[in-house]
C-alpha positions in Angstrom: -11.6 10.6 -21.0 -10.2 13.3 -18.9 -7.8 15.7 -19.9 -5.1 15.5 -16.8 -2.0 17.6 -16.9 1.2 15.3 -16.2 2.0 15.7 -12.5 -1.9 14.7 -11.9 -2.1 11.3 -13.8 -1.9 8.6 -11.7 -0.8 4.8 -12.7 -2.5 1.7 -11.5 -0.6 -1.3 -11.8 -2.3 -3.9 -10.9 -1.0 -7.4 -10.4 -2.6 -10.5 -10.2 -1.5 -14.5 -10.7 -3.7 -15.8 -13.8 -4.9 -13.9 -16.7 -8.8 -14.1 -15.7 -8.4 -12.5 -12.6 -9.1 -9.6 -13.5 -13.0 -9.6 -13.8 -13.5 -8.8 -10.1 -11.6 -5.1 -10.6 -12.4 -3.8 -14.2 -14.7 -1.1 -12.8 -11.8 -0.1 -11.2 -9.4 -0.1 -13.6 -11.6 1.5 -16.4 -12.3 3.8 -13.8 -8.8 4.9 -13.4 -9.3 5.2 -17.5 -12.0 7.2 -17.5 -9.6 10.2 -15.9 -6.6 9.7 -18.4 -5.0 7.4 -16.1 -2.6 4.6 -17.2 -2.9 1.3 -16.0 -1.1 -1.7 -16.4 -2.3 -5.3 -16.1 0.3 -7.7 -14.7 -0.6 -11.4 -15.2 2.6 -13.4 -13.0 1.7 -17.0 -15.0 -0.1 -17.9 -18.0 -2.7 -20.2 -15.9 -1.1 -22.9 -18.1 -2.5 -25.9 -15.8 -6.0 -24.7 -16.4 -8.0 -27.7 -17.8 -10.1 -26.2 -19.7 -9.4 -26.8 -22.9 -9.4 -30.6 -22.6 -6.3 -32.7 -23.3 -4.8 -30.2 -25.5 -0.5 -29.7 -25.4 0.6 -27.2 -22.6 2.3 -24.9 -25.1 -1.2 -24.4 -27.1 -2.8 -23.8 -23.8 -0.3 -21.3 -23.0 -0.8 -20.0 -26.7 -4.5 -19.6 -26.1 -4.2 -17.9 -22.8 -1.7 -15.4 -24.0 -3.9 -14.7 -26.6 -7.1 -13.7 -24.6 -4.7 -11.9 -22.1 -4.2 -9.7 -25.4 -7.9 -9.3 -26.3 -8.5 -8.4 -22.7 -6.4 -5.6 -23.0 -8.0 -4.1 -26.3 -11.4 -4.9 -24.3 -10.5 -2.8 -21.4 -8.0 -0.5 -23.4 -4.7 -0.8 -21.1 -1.7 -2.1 -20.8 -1.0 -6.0 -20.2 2.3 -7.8 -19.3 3.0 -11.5 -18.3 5.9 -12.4 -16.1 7.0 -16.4 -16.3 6.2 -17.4 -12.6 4.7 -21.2 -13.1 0.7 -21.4 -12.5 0.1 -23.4 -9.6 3.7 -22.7 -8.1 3.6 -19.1 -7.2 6.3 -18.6 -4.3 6.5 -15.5 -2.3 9.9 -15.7 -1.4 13.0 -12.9 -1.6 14.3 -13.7 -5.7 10.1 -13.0 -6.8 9.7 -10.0 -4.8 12.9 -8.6 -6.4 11.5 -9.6 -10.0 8.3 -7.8 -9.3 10.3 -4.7 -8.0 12.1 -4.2 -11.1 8.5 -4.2 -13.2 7.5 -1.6 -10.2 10.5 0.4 -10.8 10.1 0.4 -14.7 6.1 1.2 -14.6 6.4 3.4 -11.5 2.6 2.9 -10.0 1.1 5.4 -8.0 -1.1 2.8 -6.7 -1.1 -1.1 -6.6 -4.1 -3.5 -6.6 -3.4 -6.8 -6.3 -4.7 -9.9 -3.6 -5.2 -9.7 -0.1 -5.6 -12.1 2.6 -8.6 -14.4 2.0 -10.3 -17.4 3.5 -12.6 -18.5 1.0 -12.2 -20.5 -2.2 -11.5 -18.8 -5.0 -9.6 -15.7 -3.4 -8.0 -18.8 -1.5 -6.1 -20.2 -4.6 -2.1 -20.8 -3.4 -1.4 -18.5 -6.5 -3.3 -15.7 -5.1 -2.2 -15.5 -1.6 1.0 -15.7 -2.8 1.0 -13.2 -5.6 -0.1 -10.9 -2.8 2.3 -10.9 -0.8 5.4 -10.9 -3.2 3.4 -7.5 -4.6 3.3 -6.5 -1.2 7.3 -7.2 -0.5 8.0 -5.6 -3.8 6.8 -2.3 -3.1 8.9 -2.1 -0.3 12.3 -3.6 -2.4 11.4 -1.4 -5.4 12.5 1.6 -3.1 16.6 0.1 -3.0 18.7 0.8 -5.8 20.7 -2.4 -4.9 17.4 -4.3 -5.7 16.7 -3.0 -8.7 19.5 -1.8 -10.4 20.3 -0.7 -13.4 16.9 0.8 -12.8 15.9 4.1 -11.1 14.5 3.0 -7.4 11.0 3.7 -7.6 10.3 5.8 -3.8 6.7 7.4 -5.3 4.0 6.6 -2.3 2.0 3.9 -3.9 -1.0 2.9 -1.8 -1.7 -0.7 -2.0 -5.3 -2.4 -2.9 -6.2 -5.3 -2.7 -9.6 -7.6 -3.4 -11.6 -8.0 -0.5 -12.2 -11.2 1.3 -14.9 -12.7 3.0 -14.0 -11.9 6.9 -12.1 -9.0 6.2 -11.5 -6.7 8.7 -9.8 -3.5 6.7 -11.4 -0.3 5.6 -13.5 -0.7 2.0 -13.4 1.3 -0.7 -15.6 0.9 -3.7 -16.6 2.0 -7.2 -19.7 2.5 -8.4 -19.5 -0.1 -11.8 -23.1 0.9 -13.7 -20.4 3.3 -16.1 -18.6 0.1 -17.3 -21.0 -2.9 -17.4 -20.9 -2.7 -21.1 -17.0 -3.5 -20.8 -17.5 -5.8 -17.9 -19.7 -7.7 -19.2 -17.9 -8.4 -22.3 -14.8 -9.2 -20.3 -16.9 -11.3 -18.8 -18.2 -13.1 -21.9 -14.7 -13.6 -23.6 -13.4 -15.9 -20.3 -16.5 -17.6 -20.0 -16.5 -18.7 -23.6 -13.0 -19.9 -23.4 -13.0 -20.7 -19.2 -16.4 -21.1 -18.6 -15.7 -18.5 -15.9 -16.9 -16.5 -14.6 -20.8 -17.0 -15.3 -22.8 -14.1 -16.6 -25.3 -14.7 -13.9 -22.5 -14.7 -11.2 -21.0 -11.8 -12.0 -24.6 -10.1 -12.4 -25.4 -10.9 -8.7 -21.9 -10.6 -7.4 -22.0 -6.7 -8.5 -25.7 -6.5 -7.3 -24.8 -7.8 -3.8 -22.3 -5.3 -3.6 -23.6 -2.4 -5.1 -26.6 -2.9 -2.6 -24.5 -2.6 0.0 -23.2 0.5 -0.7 -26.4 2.1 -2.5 -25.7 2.0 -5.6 -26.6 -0.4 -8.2 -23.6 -2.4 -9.0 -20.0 -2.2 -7.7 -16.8 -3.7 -7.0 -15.1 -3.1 -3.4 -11.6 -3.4 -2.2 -9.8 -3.2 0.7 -8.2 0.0 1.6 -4.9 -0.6 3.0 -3.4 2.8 3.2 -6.0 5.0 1.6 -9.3 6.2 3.1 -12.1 4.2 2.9 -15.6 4.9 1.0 -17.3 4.9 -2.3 -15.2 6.7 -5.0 -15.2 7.6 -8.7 -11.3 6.0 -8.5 -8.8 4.4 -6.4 -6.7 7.2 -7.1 -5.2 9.5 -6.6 -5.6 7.8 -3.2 -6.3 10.3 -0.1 -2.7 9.8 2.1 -3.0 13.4 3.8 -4.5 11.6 6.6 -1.5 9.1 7.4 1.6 10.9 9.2 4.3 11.3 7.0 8.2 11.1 7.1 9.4 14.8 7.4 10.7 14.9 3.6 7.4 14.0 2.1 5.9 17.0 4.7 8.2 19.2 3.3 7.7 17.9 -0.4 3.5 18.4 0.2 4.2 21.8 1.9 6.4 22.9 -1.2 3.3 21.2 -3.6 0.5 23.6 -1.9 3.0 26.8 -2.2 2.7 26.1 -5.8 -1.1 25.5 -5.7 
């Protein structure tokens, strides 16, 4: 792990709807990791209606989901969270935006990663789209003290990512994965045993088809929403310098490079 000094570490929160969805961005996260990052895993249910475990109580499936949340934080060595949002009836509306703005203003991301727009199944899930878009609207609240007060306002720039659909259009970025397939895999393994998702096999090809596609190996890609596209060793820090800024974040940048 990299040794960064304090005003270079980034944080990666990333947010998705059901503790499992994770598996498509773990290069990404260990890659954030791998240079002294912090990142945080937010899971908005418990994926409570999952069926998996046969006709078993809903408080024991909650139990058991909660409980491999855990172990996939110890896999992947970050944080992990769960908000109370009810799996199957994620709602982007005003009162869930504002509950994800205060975990935005307490963890203070430097980058999200979260769902985008998607038209296939899978990506497709109600949960997802929505859980997108409330971490979308909650960047945007977290910056109003009204919102989130008794909390600071969180007003960092934190460039949004988000997994890639089938037909989208947006700029890619990707991450070379071969460094963490060990982790990855095993991920992989403890949701499959208790999901049977996602399939080792699946997974394998699902990295291969991607990697190919940027020359590598294996990888996992993302869309770039604010950030420039490419293959990179992390999502962040994310390259804004491009994008035109408001005339006190010039100023802040010009005073930053003084210092350099």
């Amino acid at each position: 792990m990299t040794a960064l000094g304090s005003e270079d570490r980034q944080t990666l929160l990333v947010v998705l709807a059901h503790p499992d969805d994770e598996v498509g961005a773990v290069a990404a996260m260990l890659a954030q990791r791998a240079r002294g990052d912090r990142v945080v895993l937010c899971w908005l249910t418990r994926g409570e209606m999952t069926e998996a475990f046969g006709p078993v109580p809903p408080e024991e499936v909650i139990a058991r989901r909660t409980e491999t949340g855990r172990i996939a934080g110890e896999i992947l060595g970050i944080e992990t969270r769960f908000l109370d949002f009810p799996d199957t009836a994620v709602h982007a509306n005003p009162e869930a935006a504002s509950r994800v703005a205060m975990l935005m203003a307490e963890v203070r991301p430097t980058g999200v990663l979260t769902f985008g727009e998607a038209w296939r199944r899978g990506l497709r899930h109600p949960d997802h789209q929505a859980t997108g878009k409330i971490v979308r609207d909650a960047i945007t609240l977290a910056r109003i003290q009204k919102v989130v007060d008794p909390a600071r306002p969180h007003r960092q720039e934190a460039p949004v990512f988000t997994y890639r659909g089938l037909h989208s259009a947006l700029p890619a970025v990707a991450i070379d994965a071969e460094p963490y397939l060990d982790k990855l895999f095993e991920l992989g393994r403890l949701y499959f045993d208790a999901l049977e998702f996602p399939h080792p096999d699946w997974l394998e090809e699902r990295l291969r088809i991607i990697g190919k596609k940027w020359g590598v190996t294996y990888a996992e890609e993302f869309d770039a929403w604010e950030t420039n596209p490419g293959l990179v060793s992390a999502l962040l820090p994310g390259n804004l310098d491009a994008l035109p800024a408001h005339p006190e974040r010039q100023a802040e940048r010009a005073i930053r490079a003084m210092d350099d």
